[in-house]
RODO-2510 file (C-alpha; in nm, 4 decimals, decimal comma):
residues 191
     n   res          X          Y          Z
     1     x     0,0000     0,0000     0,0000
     2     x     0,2924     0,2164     0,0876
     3     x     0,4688     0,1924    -0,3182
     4     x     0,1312     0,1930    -0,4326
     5     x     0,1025     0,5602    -0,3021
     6     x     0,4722     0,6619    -0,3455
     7     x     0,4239     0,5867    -0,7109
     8     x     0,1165     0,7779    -0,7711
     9     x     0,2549     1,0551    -0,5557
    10     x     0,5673     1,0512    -0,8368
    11     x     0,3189     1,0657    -1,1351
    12     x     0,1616     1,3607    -1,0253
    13     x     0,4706     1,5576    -0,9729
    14     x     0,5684     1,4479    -1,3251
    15     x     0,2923     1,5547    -1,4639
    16     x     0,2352     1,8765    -1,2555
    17     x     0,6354     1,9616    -1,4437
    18     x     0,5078     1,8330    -1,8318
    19     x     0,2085     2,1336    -1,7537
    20     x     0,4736     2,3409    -1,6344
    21     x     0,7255     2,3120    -1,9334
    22     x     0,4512     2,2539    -2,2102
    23     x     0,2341     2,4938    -2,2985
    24     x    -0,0328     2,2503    -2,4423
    25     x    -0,4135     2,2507    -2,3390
    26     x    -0,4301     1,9241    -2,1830
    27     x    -0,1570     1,7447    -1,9748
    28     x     0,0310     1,4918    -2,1146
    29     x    -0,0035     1,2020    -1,8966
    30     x    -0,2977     1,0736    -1,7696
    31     x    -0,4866     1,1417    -1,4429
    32     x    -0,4471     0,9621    -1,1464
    33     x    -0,6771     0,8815    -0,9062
    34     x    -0,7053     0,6867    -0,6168
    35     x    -0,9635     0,3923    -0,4764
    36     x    -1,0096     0,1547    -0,2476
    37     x    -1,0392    -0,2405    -0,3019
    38     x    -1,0739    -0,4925    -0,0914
    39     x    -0,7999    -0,7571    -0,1939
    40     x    -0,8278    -1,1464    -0,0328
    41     x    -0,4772    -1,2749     0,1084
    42     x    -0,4205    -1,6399     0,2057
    43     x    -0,2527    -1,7233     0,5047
    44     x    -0,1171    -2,0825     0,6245
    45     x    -0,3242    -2,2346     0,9046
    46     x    -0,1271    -2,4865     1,1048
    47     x    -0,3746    -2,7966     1,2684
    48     x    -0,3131    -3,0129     1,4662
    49     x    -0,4675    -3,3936     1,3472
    50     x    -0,3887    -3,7118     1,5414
    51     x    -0,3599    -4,0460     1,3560
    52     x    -0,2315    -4,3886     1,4661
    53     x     0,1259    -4,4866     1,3980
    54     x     0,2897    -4,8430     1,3857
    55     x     0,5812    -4,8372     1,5431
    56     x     0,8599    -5,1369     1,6869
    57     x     0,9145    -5,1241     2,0333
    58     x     1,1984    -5,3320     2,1698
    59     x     1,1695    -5,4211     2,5379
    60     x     1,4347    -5,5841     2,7362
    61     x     1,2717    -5,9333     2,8353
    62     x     1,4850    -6,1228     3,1556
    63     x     1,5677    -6,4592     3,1395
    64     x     1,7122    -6,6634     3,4455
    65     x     2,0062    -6,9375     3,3289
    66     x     2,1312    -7,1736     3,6006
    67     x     2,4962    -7,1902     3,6457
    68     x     2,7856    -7,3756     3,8680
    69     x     2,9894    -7,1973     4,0281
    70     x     3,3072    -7,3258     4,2553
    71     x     3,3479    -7,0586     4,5449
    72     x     3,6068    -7,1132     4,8302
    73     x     3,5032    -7,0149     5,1922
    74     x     3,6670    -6,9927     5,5145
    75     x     3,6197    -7,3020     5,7586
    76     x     3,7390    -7,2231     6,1337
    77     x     3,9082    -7,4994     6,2659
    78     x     3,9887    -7,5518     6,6435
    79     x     4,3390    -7,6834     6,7859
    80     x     4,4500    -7,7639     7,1046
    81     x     4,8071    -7,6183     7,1893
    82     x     5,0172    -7,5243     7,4918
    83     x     5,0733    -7,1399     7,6044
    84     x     5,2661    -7,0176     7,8704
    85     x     5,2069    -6,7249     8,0403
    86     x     5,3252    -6,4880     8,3384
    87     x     5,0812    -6,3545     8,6147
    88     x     5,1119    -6,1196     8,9211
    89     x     5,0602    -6,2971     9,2867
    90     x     4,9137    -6,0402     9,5168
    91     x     5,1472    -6,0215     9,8170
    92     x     5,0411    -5,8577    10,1562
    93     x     5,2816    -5,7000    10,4349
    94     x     5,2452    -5,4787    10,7676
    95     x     5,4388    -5,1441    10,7774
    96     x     5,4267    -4,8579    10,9997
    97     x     5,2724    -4,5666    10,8958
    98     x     5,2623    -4,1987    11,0000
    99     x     4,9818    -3,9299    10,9362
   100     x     4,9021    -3,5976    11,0734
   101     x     4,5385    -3,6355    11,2106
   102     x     4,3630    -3,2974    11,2793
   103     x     4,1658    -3,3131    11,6025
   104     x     3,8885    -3,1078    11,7762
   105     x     3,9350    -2,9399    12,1262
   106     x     3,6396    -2,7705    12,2924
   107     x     3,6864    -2,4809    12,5585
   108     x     3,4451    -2,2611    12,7484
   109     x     3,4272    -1,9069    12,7135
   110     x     3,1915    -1,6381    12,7927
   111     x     3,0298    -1,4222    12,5030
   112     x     2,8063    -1,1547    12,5079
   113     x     2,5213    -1,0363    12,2595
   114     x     2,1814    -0,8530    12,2297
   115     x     1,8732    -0,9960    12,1975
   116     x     1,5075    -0,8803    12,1172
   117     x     1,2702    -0,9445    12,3758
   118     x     0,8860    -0,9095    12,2567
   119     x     0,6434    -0,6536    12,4446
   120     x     0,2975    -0,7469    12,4290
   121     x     0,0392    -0,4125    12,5352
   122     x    -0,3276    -0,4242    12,5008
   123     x    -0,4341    -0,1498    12,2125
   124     x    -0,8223    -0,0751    12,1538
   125     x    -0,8648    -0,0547    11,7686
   126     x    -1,2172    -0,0319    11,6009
   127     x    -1,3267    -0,2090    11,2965
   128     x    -1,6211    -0,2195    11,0595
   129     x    -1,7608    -0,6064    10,9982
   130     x    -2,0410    -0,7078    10,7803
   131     x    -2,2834    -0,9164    10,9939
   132     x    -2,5108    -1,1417    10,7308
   133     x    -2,8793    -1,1064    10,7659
   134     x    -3,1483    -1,4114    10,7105
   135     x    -3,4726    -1,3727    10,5338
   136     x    -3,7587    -1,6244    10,4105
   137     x    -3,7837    -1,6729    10,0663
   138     x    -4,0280    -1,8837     9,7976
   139     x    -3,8825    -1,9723     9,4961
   140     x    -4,0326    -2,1818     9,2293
   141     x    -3,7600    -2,4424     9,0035
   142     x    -3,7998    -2,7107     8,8049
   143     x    -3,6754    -3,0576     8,8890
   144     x    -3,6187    -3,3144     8,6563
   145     x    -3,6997    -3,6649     8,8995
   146     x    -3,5763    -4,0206     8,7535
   147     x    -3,8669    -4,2495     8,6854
   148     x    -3,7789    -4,6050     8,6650
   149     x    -3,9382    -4,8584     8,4455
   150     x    -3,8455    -5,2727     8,4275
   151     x    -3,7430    -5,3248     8,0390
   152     x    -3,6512    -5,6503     7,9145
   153     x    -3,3101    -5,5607     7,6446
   154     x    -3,1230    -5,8709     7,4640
   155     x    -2,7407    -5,8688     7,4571
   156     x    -2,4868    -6,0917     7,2382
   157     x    -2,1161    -6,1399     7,3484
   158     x    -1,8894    -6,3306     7,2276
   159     x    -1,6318    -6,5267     7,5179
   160     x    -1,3100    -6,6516     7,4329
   161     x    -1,2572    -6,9527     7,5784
   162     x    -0,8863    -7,1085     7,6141
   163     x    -0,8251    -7,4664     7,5658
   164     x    -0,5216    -7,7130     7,6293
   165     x    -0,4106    -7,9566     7,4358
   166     x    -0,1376    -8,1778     7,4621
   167     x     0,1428    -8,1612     7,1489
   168     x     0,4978    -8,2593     7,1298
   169     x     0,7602    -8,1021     7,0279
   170     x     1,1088    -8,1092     6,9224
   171     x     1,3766    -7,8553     6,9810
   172     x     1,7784    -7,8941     7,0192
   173     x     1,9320    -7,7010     7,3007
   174     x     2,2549    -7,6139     7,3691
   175     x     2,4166    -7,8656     7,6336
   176     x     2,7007    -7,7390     7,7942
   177     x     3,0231    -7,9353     7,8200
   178     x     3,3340    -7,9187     8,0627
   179     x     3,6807    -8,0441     7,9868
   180     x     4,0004    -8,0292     8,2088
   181     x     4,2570    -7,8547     7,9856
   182     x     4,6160    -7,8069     8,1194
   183     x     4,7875    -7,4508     8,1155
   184     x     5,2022    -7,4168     8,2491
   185     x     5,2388    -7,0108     8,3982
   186     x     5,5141    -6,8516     8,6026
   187     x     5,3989    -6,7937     8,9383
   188     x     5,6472    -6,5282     9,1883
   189     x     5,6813    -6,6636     9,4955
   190     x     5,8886    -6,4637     9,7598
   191     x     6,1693    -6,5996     9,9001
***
């Protein structure tokens, strides 16, 4: 729309100088004029369609294969053998010991100091009490008294009830066994 206008804008001046220069009783080049039309563009819609598509999936699938296989483990195995070893004997003696012992001596001596000795006076004070007063009173209330009626109500429980019956069993429990074992130590003995 914008060239469309430039250009008509430049014919006019062109003709406007052919009038100017030419001294002829029409102008040269023909009138211009300017209209309005309505002109239909197209444009390029995008949609959006959905459609159903074959397509391989491949999916890992497990499969559990049974194999030997030689491992070594660690078996503890017991030994007897033959240690020697050196202990301390506790050994008691008497010895004469001396300690400073600190020791408490009591003395008498005189001391003097002041005490307070209460006075007790009689003092007449007066005093304003409130004495209460008793009057008769009716007052109506409403009392709500229990009535009592025999009904007959139906209950279900259910009681547990334990009973013994006589099963046996096996278990293995650990027994324990002694043995005499011989040890050699180094015993101190004063001489």
């Amino acid at each position: 729309m914008r060239s469309i206008v430039l250009a008509g804008a430049f014919t006019v001046a062109l003709a406007t100088t052919a009038f100017a220069e030419w001294p002829c009783a029409q102008p040269c080049l023909p009138q211009v004029r300017f209209e309005e039309r309505t002109m239909t563009c197209y444009r390029p819609e995008y949609r959006t369609a959905y459609r159903d598509v074959q397509r391989t999936v491949y999916r890992t699938v497990p499969e559990t294969h049974q194999r030997e296989f030689q491992e070594t483990f660690m078996v503890t195995h017991w030994r007897e053998e033959e240690r020697q070893r050196t202990i301390f004997v506790p050994v008691t003696r008497e010895e004469t010991r001396t300690c400073t012992v600190m020791r408490c001596e009591w003395r008498e001596e005189q001391r003097e100091r002041t005490v307070l000795v209460p006075e007790t006076k009689m003092v007449a004070r007066h005093y304003t009490v409130n004495v209460p007063g008793c009057r008769e009173e009716t007052r109506e209330e409403v009392v709500m008294i229990p009535e009592t009626r025999a009904e007959t109500r139906q209950r279900t429980y259910t009681v547990m009830t334990t009973r013994w019956r006589e099963e046996e069993r096996q278990c293995t429990v650990m027994v324990p066994e002694t043995r005499q074992v011989e040890e050699k130590y180094l015993v101190s003995i004063p001489g």
